[in-house]
DODRENTOR-761555 format. One line per field, with one value per residue (C-alpha): x, y, z; residue in one letter; residue number from 1. Coordinates in pm, whole numbers. Last residue first. Example, Ala and Ser with C-alpha at 12.3 -4.5 7.8 and 13.67 -1.06 7.14 Angstrom:
px <- (1367_1230)
py <- (-106_-450)
pz <- (714_780)
resn <- (S_A)
resi <- (2_1)
end
This chain:
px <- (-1122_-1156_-861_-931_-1100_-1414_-1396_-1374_-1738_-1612_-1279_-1365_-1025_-957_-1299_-1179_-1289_-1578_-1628_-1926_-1693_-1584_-2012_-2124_-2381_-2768_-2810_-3170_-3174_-2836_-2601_-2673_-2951_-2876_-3097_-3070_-2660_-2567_-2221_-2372_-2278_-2108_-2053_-1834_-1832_-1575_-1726_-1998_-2024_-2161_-2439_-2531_-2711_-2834_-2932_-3019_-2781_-2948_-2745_-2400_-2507_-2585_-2237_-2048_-1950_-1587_-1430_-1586_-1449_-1521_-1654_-1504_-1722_-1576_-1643_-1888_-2053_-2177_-2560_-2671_-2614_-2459_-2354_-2078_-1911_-1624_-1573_-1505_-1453_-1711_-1762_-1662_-1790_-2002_-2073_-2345_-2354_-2676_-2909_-2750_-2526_-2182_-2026_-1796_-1606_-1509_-1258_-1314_-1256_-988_-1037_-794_-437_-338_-633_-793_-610_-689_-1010_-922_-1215_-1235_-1503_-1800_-2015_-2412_-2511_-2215_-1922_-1844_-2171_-2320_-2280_-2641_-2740_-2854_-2633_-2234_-2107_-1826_-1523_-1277_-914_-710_-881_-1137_-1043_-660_-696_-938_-686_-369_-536_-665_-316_-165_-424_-319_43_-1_-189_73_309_166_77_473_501_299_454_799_643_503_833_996_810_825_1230_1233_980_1167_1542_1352)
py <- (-46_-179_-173_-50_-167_47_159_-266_-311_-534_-581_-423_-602_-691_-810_-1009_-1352_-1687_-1485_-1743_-1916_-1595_-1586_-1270_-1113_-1053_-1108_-924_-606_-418_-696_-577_-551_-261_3_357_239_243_171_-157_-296_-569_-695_-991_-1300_-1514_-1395_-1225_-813_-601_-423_-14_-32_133_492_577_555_810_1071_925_826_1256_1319_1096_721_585_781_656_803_615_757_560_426_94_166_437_553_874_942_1069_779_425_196_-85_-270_-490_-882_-961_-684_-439_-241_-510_-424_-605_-830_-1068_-1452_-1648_-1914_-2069_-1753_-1670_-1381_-1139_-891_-527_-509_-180_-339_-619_-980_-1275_-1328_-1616_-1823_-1481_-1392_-1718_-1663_-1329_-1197_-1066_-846_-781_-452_-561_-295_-35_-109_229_428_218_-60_-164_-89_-440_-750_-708_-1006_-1252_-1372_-1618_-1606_-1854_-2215_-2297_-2030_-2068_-2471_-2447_-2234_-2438_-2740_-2572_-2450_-2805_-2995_-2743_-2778_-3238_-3104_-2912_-3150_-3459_-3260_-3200_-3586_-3638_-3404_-3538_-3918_-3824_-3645_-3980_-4183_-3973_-3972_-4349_-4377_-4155_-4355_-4682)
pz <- (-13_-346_-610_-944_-1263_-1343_-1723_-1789_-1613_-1513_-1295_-973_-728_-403_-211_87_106_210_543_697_913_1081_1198_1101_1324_1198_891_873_1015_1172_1057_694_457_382_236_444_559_151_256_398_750_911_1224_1315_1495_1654_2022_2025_1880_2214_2144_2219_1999_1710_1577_1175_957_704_825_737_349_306_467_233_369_270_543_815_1154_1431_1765_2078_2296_2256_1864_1810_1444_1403_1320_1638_1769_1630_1916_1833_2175_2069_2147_1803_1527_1457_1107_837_462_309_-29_11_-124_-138_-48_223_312_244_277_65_234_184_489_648_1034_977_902_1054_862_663_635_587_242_91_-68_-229_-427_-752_-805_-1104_-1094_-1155_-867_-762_-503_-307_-372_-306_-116_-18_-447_-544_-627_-659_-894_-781_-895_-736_-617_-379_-328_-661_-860_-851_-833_-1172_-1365_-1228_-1338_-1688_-1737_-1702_-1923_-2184_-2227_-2163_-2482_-2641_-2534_-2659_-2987_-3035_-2932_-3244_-3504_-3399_-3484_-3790_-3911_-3779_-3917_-4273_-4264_-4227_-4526_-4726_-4654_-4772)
resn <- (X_X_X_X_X_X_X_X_X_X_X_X_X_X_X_X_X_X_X_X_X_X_X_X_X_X_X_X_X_X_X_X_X_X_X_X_X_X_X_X_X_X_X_X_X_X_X_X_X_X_X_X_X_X_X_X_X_X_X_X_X_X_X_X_X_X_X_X_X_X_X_X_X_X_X_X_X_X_X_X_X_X_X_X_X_X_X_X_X_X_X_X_X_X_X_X_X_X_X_X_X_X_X_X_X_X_X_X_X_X_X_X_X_X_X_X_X_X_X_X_X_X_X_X_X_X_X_X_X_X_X_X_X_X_X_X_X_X_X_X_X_X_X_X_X_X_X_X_X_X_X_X_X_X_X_X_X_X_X_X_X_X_X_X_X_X_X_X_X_X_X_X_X_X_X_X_X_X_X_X_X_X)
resi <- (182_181_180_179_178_177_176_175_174_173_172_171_170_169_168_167_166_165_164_163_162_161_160_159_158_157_156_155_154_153_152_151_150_149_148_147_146_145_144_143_142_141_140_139_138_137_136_135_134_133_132_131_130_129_128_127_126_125_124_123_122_121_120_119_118_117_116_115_114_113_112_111_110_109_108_107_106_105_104_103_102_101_100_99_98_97_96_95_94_93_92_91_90_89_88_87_86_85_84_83_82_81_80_79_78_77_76_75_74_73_72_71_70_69_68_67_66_65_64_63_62_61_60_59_58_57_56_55_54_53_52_51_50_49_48_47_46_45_44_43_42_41_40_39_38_37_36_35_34_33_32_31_30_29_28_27_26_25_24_23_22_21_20_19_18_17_16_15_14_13_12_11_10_9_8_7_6_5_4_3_2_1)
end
């Protein structure tokens, strides 16, 4: 009698082990899906416009919840969404602010802005635009490859803040290229 007693109650230590390990396991996969559904996700950089910065087939992880927080800045690498698909670019113009691009250098308000994160060679092939004024919860966004972007300049026209799914954080394939963007 004393063996059976001692089974049941080996059985029934076994099973609420297993309860936990699964009650375990549904927990992490709720946490998983919440952290890539409303604060972190991944996407993959398509073509060369942000070259040299962000290369073609590199992997990111975007914030998603930095901007309910705090509104864009100018330089934010950004990922947007479009009806058919997502683009990664970086912010140039904030709302409200005058962008003209002559000579090759970039002016804010009729102030020139430097670019650090554009080489000499990427500078000159800017080409001019504008003077435009940015409307009114909208943003403008360029390329670091200026010569093949499709960017604000030709083709997606102003970014709407709606449209600014996150900020690009992290490069974390391929492995040999995990860092921070900026």
């Amino acid at each position: 009698m004393r063996n059976r007693k001692g089974w049941h109650q080996l059985a029934s230590k076994q099973k609420n082990e297993w309860i936990q390990w699964l009650k375990a396991m549904v927990l992490a996969i709720v946490i998983a899906l919440f952290v890539q559904n409303f604060i972190f996700a991944t996407s993959i950089v398509e073509g060369d416009s942000m070259e040299p910065t962000l290369e073609d087939g590199e992997r990111l992880i975007f914030n998603k919840i930095v901007y309910f927080i705090d509104e864009p800045k100018r330089g934010d690498i950004i990922i947007i969404q479009q009806p058919n698909k997502n683009y990664v670019k970086r912010i140039i113009a904030l709302p409200g602010e005058i962008i003209e691009i002559r000579n090759s250098e970039l002016y804010i308000n009729g102030e020139r802005y430097i670019e650090t994160f554009l080489s000499e060679e990427v500078r000159g092939k800017t080409g001019e635009y504008g003077p435009i004024r940015v409307p009114q919860n909208s943003y403008f966004v360029m390329g670091d490859n200026r010569a093949i972007s499709k960017d604000s300049r030709n083709g997606l026209g102003y970014i709407h803040r709606d449209e600014i799914i996150g900020k690009s954080e992290l490069i974390i394939y391929p492995f040999t290229e995990w860092e921070r963007t900026e």
